[in-house]
N, C-alpha and C positions, 0 to 999 in steps of 0.2 A: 504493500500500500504506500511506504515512504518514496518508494523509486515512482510511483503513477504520478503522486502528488507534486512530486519534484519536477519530474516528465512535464506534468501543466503547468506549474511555476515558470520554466525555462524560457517553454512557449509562448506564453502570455507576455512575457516580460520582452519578449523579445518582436514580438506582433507590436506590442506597445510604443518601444522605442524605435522603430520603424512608422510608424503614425506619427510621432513625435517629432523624429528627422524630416519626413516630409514635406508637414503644413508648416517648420518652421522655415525651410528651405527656400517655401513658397511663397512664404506672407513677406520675409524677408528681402526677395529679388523683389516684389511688389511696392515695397517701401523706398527701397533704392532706386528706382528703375527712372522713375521719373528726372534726377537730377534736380530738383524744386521740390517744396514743400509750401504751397499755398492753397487759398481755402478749395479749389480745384482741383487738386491734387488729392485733396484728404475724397474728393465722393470717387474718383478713380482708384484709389486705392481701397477703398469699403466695396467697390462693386467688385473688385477681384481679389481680396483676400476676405469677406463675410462667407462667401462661400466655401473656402475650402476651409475656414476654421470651425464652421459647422459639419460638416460633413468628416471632419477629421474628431471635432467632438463624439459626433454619431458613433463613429466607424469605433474608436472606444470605449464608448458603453457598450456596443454589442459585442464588442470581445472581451469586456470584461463580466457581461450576464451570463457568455456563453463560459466564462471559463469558471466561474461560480457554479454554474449547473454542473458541469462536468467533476467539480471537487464533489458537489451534493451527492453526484451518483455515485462516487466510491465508498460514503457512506452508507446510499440508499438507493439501490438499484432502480427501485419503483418509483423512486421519487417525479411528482411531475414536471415537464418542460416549464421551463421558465417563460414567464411574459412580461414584457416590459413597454413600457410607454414612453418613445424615443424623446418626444417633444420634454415629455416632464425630466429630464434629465442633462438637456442640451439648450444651448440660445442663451433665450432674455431668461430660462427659466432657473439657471443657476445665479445670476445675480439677480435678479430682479428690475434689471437695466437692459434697455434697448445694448446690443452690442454694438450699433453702429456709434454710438456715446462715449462706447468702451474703447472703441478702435479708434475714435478721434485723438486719445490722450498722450497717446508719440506724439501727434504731431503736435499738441500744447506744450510737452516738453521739453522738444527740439528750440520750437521759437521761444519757448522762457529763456533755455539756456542764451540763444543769440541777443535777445535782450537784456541778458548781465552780462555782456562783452565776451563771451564765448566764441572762439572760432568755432568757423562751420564745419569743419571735420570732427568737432570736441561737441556740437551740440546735435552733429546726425549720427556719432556715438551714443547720447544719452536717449533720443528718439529710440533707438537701434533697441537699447537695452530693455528701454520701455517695452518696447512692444514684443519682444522677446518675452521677457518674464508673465506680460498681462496673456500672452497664448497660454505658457504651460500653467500656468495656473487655471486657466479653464478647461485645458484640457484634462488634469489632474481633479476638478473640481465635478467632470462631467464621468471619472472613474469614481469619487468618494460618494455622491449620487447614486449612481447606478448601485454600489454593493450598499447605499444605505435601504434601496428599493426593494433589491432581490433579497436580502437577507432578511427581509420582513417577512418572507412568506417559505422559509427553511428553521424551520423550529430543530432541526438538529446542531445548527452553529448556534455557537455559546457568544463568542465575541470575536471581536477583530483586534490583530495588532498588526506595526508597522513592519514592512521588510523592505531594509536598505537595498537600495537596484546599483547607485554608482559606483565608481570606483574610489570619489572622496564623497562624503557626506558630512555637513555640515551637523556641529554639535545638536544643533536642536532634532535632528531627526534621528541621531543617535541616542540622546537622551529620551525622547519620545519613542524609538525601538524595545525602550525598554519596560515600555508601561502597557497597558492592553486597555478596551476604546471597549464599552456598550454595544452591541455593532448597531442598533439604532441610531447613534450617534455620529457622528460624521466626525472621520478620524482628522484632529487639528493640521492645518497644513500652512506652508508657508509659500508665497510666490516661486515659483520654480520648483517646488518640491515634486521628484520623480518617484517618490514611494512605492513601492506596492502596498497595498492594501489587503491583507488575508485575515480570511474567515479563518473558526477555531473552532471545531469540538470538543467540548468538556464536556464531564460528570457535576465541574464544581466552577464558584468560580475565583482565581486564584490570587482575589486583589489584584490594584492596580499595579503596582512591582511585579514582573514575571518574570525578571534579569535581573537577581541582587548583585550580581560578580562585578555584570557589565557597565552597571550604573557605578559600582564602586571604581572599577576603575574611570570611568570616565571622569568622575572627580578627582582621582589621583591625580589624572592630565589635566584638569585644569587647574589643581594646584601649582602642577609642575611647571604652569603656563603663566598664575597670574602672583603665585608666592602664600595663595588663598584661596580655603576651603571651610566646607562647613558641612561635615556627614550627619548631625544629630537628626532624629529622627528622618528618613529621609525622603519619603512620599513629600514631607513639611519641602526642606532642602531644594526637591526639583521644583516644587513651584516658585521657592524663590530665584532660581536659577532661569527657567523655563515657563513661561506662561501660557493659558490659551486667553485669549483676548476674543469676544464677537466682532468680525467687523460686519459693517450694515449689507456689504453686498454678496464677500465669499463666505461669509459662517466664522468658525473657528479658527482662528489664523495663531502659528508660532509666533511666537516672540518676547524680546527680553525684557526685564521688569521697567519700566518708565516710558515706553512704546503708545502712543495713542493716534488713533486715527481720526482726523476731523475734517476730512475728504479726499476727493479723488486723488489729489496733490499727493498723498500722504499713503496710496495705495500702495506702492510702487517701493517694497521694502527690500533694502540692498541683500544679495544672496553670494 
């Protein structure tokens, strides 16, 4: 059963980041393409990059319902095919914002930048990064979704926790690796976070800590990192360390304690 599970971990993961490569590839050349950035440029660039970030949405919630069904089945053979409601999972429906609103905000922070005397190579780098991070976030937002959907209706998974996909992963998804998520709940995420998201079969459920070793070392290294640490109780500890914050459009977002969001401005959290 570990070698099947694994089998669909690989796959998924790798389906995944293949979607991922794609539509950033695409939205990208899109952004660049024109040479300008005026208010003309922004409804050409929405007509050709809304579509592929929706359809690159789509195309990973169905592989991530299909790849839920298929863990289901190694639990429960009989179990029934999964259904899923693309629209409720993808669009305006993971923020609650028109995405063409959402795609406008490179181009606000390209021309903020040129307006505090930014050269234009240094502010269609900040455009660049913008719109970079605001895709994988919804496309990450449009997988947290989908397994908040399907797992409603597999009364055999117990919870979800995080599984690191990259080869560096920033401390918060590491510290958050180590904790386990409701799976009603939408596992906390941050701008660009690549996560995988896995369901859990339990008998019990094992508290939030499910990696005492891993958490303790992670604070060794950040002891080793900042001269200071603080292991007492330590469920306490990560949150002082580690927060989840609501923001008003993606839900649950990482981040470190003094972090606040008080608009779109303020979306757009260094990764």
């Amino acid at each position: 059963m570990a070698s099947t599970t694994t089998r669909l971990d690989q796959q998924y993961g790798s389906s995944v980041r293949s979607v991922w490569a794609s539509v950033l590839a695409a939205i990208s050349t899109a952004f660049l393409r024109p040479g300008s950035w005026r208010d003309e440029d922004v409804a050409v660039f929405q007509r050709q990059a809304l579509p592929v970030i929706l359809a690159g949405e789509r195309r990973i919630a169905s592989l991530t319902a299909a790849y839920l069904e298929q863990l289901y089945r190694v639990e429960d053979p009989r179990a029934p095919r999964v259904s899923l409601d693309l629209d409720a999972v993808t669009g305006s429906a993971l923020r609650g914002v028109d995405p063409a609103e959402v795609y406008e905000r490179p181009f606000v922070e390209l021309r903020t930048a040129l307006s505090k005397g930014e050269s234009l190579d240094a502010a269609v780098a900040r455009g660049s990064h913008r719109l970079e991070t605001i895709a994988k976030t919804d496309l990450q937002l449009a997988r947290t979704h989908t397994v908040r959907e399907v797992s409603a209706d597999m009364p055999r998974f117990t919870y979800t926790v995080r599984v690191l996909q990259g080869e560096y992963d920033c401390a918060l998804c590491m510290i958050a690796a180590t904790q386990r998520y409701h799976k009603r709940d939408l596992a906390p995420i941050h701008p660009g976070c690549d996560c995988l998201v896995k369901t859990v079969t339990a008998d019990y459920d094992p508290g939030q800590v499910i990696d005492e070793d891993r958490l303790n070392a992670i604070h060794d290294a950040v002891e080793a990192a900042l001269g200071t640490f603080d292991r007492g109780g330590r469920a306490v500890d990560y949150r002082k360390i580690i927060i989840a914050r609501e923001h008003g459009e993606i839900g649950p977002v990482l981040g470190y304690r003094g972090q606040r969001f008080t608009g779109p401005d303020d979306i757009n959290i260094p990764t």
